[in-house]
N, C-alpha and C positions, 0 to 999 in steps of 0.2 A: 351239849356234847359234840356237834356237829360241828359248831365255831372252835367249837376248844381245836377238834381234831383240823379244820381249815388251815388254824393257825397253826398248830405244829407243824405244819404239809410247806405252810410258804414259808415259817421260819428252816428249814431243812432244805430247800430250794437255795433260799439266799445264800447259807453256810457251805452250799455247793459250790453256788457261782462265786464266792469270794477265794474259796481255797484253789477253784482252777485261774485262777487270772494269772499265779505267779507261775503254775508252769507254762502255760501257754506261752507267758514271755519269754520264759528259759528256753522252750522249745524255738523260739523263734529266735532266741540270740543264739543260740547250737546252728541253729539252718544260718544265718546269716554269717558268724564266725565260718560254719564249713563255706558258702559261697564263697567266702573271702579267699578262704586259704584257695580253693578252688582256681580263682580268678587269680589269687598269688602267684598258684605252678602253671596257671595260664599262660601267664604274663611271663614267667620266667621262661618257659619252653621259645614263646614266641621272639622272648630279649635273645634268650642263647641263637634262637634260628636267624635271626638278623645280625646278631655277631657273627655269626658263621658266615653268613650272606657275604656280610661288609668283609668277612676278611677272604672270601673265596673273591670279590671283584678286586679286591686289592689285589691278590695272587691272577686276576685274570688281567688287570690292568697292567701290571709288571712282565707276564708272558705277553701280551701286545705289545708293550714298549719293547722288547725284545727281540721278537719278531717282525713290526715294523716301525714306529718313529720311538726315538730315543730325543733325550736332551737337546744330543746335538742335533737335530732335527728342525731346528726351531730358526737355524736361519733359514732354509728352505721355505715357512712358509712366506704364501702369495697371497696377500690380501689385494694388491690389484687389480680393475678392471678386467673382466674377460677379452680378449685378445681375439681380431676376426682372424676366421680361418685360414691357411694360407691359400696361396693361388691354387689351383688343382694344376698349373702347367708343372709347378714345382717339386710337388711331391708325388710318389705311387702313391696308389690308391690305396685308404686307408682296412681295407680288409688285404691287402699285400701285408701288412703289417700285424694286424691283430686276430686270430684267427688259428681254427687248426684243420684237420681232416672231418674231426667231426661234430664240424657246427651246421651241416646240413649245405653248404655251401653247391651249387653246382658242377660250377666251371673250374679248370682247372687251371694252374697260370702257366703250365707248360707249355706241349706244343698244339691240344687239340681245342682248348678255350682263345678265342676271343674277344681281348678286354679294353681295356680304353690306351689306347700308342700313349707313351709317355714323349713330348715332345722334345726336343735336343736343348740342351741348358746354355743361354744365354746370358748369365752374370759373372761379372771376376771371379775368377778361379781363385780358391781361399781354404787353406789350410794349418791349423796349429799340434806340434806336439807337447805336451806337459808331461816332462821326465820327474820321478820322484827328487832328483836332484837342481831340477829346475829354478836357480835361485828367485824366490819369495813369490812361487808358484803353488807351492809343495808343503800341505802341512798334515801329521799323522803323530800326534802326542801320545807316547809310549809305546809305540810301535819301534821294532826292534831292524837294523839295516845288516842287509846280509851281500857279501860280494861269489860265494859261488858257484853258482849256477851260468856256464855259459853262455845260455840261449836269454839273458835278460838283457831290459833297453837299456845302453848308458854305459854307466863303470857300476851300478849297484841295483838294490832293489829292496823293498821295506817290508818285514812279514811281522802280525800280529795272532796272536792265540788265539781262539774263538772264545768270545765270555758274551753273558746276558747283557753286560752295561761295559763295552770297550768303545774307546775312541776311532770314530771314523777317519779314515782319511782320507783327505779334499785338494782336488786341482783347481785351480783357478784359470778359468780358459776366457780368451777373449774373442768376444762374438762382433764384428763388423755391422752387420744386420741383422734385423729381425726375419729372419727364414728357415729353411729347411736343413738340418746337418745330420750327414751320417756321424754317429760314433762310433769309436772302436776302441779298445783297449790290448794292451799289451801285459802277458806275464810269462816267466819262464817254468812249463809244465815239469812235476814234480806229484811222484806218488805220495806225498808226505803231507801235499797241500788238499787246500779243502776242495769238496764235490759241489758245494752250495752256497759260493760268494755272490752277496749282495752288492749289485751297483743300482746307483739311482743316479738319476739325469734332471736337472730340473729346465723344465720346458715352460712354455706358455699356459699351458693347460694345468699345471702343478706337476707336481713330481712323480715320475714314473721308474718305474725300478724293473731288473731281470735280473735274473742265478743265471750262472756259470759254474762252470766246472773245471774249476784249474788244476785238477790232475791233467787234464790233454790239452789238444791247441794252442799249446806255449811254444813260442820262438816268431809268432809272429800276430799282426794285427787279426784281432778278430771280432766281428763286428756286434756290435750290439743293438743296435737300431737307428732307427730316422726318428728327428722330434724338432719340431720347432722350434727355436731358440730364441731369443730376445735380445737386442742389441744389449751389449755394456762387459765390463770386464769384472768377475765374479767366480766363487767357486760356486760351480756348475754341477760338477760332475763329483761324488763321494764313492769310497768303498766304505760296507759297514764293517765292523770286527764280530758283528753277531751272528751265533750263527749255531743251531743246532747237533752240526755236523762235526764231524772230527778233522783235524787239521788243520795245518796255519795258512791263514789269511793272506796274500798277496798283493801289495800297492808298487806298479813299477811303473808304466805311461798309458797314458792314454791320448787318442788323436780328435780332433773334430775336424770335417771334411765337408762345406759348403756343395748342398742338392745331395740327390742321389746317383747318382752318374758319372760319378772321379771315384775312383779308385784310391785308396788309404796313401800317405806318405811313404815314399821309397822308405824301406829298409834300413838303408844306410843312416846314421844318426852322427849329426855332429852334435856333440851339446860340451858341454863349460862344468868342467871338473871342481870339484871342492876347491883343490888348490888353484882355478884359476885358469889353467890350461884348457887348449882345448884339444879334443883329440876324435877320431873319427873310428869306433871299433868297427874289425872285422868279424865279422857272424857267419861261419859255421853254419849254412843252412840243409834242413833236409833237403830231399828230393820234391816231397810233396810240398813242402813249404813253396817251393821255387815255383813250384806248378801253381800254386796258388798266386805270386806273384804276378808271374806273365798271364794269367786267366784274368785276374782283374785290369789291367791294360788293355781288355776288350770290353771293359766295361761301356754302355753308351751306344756299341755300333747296330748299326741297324739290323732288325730282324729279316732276312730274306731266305724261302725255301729253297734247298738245296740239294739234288737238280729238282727241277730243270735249269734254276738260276747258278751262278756259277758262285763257288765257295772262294770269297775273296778276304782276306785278312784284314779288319777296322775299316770295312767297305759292304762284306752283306755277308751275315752268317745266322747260318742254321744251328740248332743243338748240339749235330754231330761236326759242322763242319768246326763250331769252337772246338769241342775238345780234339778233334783232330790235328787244328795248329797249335792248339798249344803242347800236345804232347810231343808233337813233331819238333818243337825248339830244345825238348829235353832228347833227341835220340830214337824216338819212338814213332812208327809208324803205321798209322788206326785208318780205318778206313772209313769215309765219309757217311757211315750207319750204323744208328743206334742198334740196330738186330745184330749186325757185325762186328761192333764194337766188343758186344755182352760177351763175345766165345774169348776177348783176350783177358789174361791175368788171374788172378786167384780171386776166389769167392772170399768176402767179411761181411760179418755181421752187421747190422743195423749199429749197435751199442759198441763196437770196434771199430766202427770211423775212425778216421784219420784226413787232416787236409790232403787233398790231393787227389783221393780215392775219385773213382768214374758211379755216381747214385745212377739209377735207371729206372723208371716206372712207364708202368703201362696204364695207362691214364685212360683206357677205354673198358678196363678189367681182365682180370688175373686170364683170362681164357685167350686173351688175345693179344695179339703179337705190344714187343716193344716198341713206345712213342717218343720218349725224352729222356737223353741222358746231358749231367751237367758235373761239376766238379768238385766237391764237397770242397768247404774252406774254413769249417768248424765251429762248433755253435749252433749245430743244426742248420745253418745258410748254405747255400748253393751257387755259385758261380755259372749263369747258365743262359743259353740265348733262349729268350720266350717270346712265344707267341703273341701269346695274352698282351706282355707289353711291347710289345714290337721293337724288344732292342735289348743286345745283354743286360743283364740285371746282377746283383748278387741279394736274393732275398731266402726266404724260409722256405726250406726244404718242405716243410709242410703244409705248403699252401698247394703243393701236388699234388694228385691224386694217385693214389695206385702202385706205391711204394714197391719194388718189386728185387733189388739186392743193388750188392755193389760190388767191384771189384775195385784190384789193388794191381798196378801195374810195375 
């Protein structure tokens, strides 16, 4: 009875373990189907997040092209050799140049910092203008040419729409040597035009670019920086048509001016009409425009203080005694101090410059008296005899310290 009951015991065991094999499997193809699907919406969340990804760098690669290199971009680049630096006789110092109030900086390049004398320039004097009309200087593909605006270089001038992907337009300038050139450009100011035109310069070092603001400072040169250039004849110098902002784009001249220390192309402009002729317009200038003129003709003279030294005209001038003479060629008669200067004319704004205006900062702080005043010539540059470099200058207003108003005479 005991075998009999044994045997019943294992034959009921076995009939166990054979009827659970097939679910155990089922249960395990259930878990391994659900892992899959699992692993399925895994994978699909993951594919969607990565299509999303791919198309947010597409959308991010498309706002950079926008913003900075576009197609046309691409003759600019420089795979060539890195280029040694230029001489230091030749150029300011490159924090004259790049830089603002509040990079920690000490010194100021006004009248109370001294910085390294910029020395007097001894190479041929060398200057080119490139008018939009410039035959086979001048090229801007779909860019629209407009003749009304008085205050423009030439007989004309080119305005484009602002779009993500418009065509630049490019001057062809031709560089003699490889040195140091101020650029400047020319447009005729208009509330219609844009607040944030892109120019680029291409230099030794690659291409460098600044905004403008051509609502104001039109009718006359207004600079745009110092950059080492590379001998050879090339478009150099581009507007972009892209551009965030509202308002149409503006292509009319631009100048290059060998060193820092010459003063932009007269005014006057002969250049060679479509039809062939040539003709010399007359320009309608402001007041401050003019001011700005004769102020950079002092560009270069030496820095000397004034008194005890005597205030002598592109022989020794102080901060006040520039703008002294040169206000004095328009009529105006300012007295050889900056503290006595600040009582003449009306108060503007920071943001309401205009060429011409008298800037004034107190470069030792707000509590104490005024140290430098110099000529605003737009673009945020200043027209002004400095210390720092021991010789009129025309650089960045905000390489001074101590900002402190302006007036308008």
């Amino acid at each position: 009875m005991r075998w009999l009951t044994m045997a019943l015991c294992i034959l009921l065991v076995a009939l166990g373990m054979s009827l659970s094999v097939p679910f155990v499997a089922l249960a395990k193809d259930s878990e391994m189907r659900a892992s899959d699907s699992q692993y399925s919406t895994a994978g699909g969340i993951v594919s969607h997040k990565r299509d999303s990804e791919q198309r947010d760098s597409a959308a991010d690669y498309q706002y950079a092209a926008t913003e900075g290199e576009s197609a046309a971009d691409s003759q600019y680049a420089d795979n060539s050799p890195p280029k040694p630096p230029p001489e230091p006789s030749k150029v300011l110092p490159a924090d004259s140049r790049a830089g603002n109030t509040n990079s920690g900086r000490s010194v100021s390049q006004g009248t109370i910092g001294v910085g390294p004398v910029v020395p007097a320039e001894d190479f041929p004097a060398y200057s080119q203008v490139v008018d939009n009309s410039s035959p086979g200087r001048f090229i801007a593909p779909g860019w629209d040419t407009h003749t009304s605006n008085p205050y423009d270089h030439g007989e004309d001038y080119c305005v484009a729409k602002p779009s993500e992907r418009g065509e630049s337009a490019r001057y062809k300038v031709k560089i003699p040597a490889t040195d140091v050139y101020s650029v400047y450009a020319w447009w005729p100011a208009d509330e219609a035009n844009n607040a944030a035109v892109r120019f680029a310069v291409r230099a030794t070092s690659g291409i460098k670019r600044t905004k403008v603001d051509q609502r104001k400072d039109g009718g006359l040169w207004v600079k745009l920086g110092e950059y080492e250039m590379e001998s050879g004849d090339r478009y150099a110098v581009r507007i972009s048509s892209a551009s965030r902002k509202e308002g149409r784009v503006v292509a009319d001249a631009v100048a290059v001016v060998r060193g820092t220390l010459s003063d932009p192309p007269s005014e006057g402009y002969e250049g060679t009409t479509s039809s062939g002729t040539t003709r010399t317009p007359s320009i309608t200038r402001s007041q401050g425009e003019r001011l700005v003129s004769v102020a950079r003709s002092h560009i270069g003279t030496r820095y000397v203080h004034s008194p005890p030294s005597l205030c002598e005209a592109h022989r020794s001038e102080d901060c006040s005694c520039l703008t002294m003479l040169v206000f004095s060629e328009a009529g105006m008669l300012l007295a050889d101090d900056p503290i006595m200067q600040w009582s003449e004319g009306r108060g503007v704004t920071e943001s309401d410059l205009r060429p011409g205006d008298l800037v004034f900062f107190k470069e030792r702080g707000h509590d104490k008296p005024i140290t430098h005043v110099g000529i605003y010539s737009g673009n945020g540059n200043l027209v002004h005899a400095s210390k720092y470099f021991g010789r009129v200058v025309e650089s960045k207003m905000s390489h001074m310290r101590g900002y402190y108003g302006a007036k308008r005479l």
